[in-house]
C-alpha positions in Angstrom: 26.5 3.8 5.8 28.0 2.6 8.8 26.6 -0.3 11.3 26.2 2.2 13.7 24.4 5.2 11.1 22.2 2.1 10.3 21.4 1.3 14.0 20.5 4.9 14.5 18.2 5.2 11.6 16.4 2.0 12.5 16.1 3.1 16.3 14.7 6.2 14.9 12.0 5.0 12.4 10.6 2.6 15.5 10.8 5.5 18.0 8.0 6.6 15.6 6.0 3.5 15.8 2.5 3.8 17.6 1.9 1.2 19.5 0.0 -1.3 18.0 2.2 -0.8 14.8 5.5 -1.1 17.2 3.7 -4.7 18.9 3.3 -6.0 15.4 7.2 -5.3 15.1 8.3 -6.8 18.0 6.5 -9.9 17.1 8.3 -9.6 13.2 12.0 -9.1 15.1 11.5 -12.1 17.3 9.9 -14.9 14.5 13.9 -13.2 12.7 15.7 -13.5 15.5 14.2 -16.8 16.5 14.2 -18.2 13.1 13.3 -21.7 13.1 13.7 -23.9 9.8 11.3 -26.9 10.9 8.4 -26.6 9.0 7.5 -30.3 10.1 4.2 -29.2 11.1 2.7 -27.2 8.8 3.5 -30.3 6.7 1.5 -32.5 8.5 -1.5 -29.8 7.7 -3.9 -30.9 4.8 -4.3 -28.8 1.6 -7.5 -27.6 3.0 -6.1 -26.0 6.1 -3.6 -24.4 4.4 -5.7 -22.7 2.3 -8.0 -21.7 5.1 -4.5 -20.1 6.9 -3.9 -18.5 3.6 -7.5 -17.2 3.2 -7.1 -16.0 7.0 -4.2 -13.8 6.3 -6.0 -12.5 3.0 -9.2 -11.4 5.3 -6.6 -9.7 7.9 -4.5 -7.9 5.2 -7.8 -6.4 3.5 -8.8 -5.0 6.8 -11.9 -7.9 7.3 -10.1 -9.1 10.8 -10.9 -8.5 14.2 -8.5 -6.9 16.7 -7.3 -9.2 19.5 -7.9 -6.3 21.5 -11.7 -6.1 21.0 -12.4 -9.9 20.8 -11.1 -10.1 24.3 -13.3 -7.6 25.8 -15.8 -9.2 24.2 -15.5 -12.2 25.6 -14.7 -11.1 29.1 -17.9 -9.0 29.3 -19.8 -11.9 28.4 -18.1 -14.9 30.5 -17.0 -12.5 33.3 -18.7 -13.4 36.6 -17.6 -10.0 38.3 
């Protein structure tokens, strides 16, 4: 396969992508493209916040999270003044 078959073929699967699945993406592709090496801070974090990061991203992967999306609103109905 060629650079440009590849190319093609990844365009293609993400011109499938519904939107919320194509955001999550976008945010993958940049962390790549911006890859950064320093992982001076999540050294500084204690082996109890890790865990709570790790335990985080296990709740999220099982489906226990809450969308962004829905938070907001939430919040803005609550502390809106309009």
């Amino acid at each position: 396969m060629t650079a440009s078959d590849l190319k093609i073929k990844i365009f293609r699967q993400i011109d499938s992508l519904e939107r919320n699945r194509l955001e999550e993406l976008y945010g993958v592709v940049l962390n790549f493209l911006n890859e950064k090496k320093d992982v001076s801070d999540w050294e500084k974090l204690t082996e109890e916040q890790k865990q709570g990061i790790f335990d985080a991203i296990e709740e999220i992967e099982s489906g226990k999270g809450i969308p962004n999306e829905k938070v907001m609103t939430k919040f803005r109905k609550k502390y809106s003044h309009a």
